[in-house]
C-alpha positions as CSV (number, residue, x, y, z in Angstrom):
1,X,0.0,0.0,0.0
2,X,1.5,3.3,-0.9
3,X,1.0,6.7,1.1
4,X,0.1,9.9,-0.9
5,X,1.0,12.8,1.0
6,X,-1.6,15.7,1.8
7,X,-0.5,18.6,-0.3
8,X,-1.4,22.6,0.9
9,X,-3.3,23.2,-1.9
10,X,-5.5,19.9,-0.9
11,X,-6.1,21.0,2.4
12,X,-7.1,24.3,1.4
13,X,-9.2,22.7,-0.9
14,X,-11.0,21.1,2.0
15,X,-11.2,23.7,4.4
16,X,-12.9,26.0,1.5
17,X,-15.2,23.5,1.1
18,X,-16.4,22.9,5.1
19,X,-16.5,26.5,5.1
20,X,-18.9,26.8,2.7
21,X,-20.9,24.0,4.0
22,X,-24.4,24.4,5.1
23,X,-23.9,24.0,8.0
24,X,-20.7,26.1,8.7
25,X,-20.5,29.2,10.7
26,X,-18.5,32.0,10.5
27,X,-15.6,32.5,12.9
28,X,-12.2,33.9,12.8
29,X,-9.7,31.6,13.8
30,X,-6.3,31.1,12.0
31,X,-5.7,27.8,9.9
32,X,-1.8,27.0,10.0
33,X,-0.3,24.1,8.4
34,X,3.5,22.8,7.7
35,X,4.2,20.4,4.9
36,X,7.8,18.3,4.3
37,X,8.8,20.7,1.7
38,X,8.2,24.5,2.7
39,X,6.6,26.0,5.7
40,X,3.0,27.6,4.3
41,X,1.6,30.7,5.6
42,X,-1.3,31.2,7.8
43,X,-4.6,31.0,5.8
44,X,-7.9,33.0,7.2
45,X,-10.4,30.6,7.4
46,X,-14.3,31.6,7.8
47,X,-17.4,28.6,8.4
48,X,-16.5,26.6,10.8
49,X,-18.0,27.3,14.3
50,X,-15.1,26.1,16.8
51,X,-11.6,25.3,16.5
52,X,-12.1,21.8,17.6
53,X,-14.6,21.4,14.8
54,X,-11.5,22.5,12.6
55,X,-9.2,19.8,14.1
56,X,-12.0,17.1,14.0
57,X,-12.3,17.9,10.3
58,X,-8.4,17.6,9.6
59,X,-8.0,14.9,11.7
60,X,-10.0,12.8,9.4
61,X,-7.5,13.4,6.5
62,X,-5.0,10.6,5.3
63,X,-1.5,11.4,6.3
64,X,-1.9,13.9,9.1
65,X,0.5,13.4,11.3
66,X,-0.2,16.2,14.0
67,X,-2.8,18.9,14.3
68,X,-2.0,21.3,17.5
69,X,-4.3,24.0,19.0
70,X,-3.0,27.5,20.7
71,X,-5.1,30.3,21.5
72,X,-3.4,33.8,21.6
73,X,-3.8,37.1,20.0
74,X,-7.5,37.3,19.7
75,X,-6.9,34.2,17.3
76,X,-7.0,30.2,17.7
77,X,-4.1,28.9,15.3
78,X,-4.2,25.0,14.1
79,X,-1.7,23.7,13.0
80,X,-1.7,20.7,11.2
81,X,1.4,18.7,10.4
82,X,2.1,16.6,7.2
């Protein structure tokens, strides 16, 4: 069985589409990710109504590795390792 990593772009793909979910709510927490190439930047996310709901989500994806929470700034930041 072969592994296929995540790429950014994928995961943005997927957090634009629970965003735009029916049942998504705004919010205004930070999505952060790493990948095995290149640190990404931080990416504004609005629709989901939690951060754990944003972990939850992620942590359903093949080939995450890690997916931390920290709270700061007026902001919750996940980050979500590859």
């Amino acid at each position: 069985m072969s592994v296929h990593p995540i790429s950014s772009s994928m995961l943005l793909a997927a957090a634009i589409e629970g965003a735009q979910s029916d049942q998504a709510k705004p919010f205004n927490y930070v999505v952060a990710w790493t990948d095995v190439e290149a640190a990404q930047p931080s990416i504004k996310l609005k629709g989901f109504d939690n951060p754990d709901s944003v972990a939850s989500y992620f942590a359903g994806q093949d080939n995450v590795r890690y997916i931390a929470h920290a709270r700061g700034h007026g902001e919750d930041r996940i980050f979500i390792g590859l």
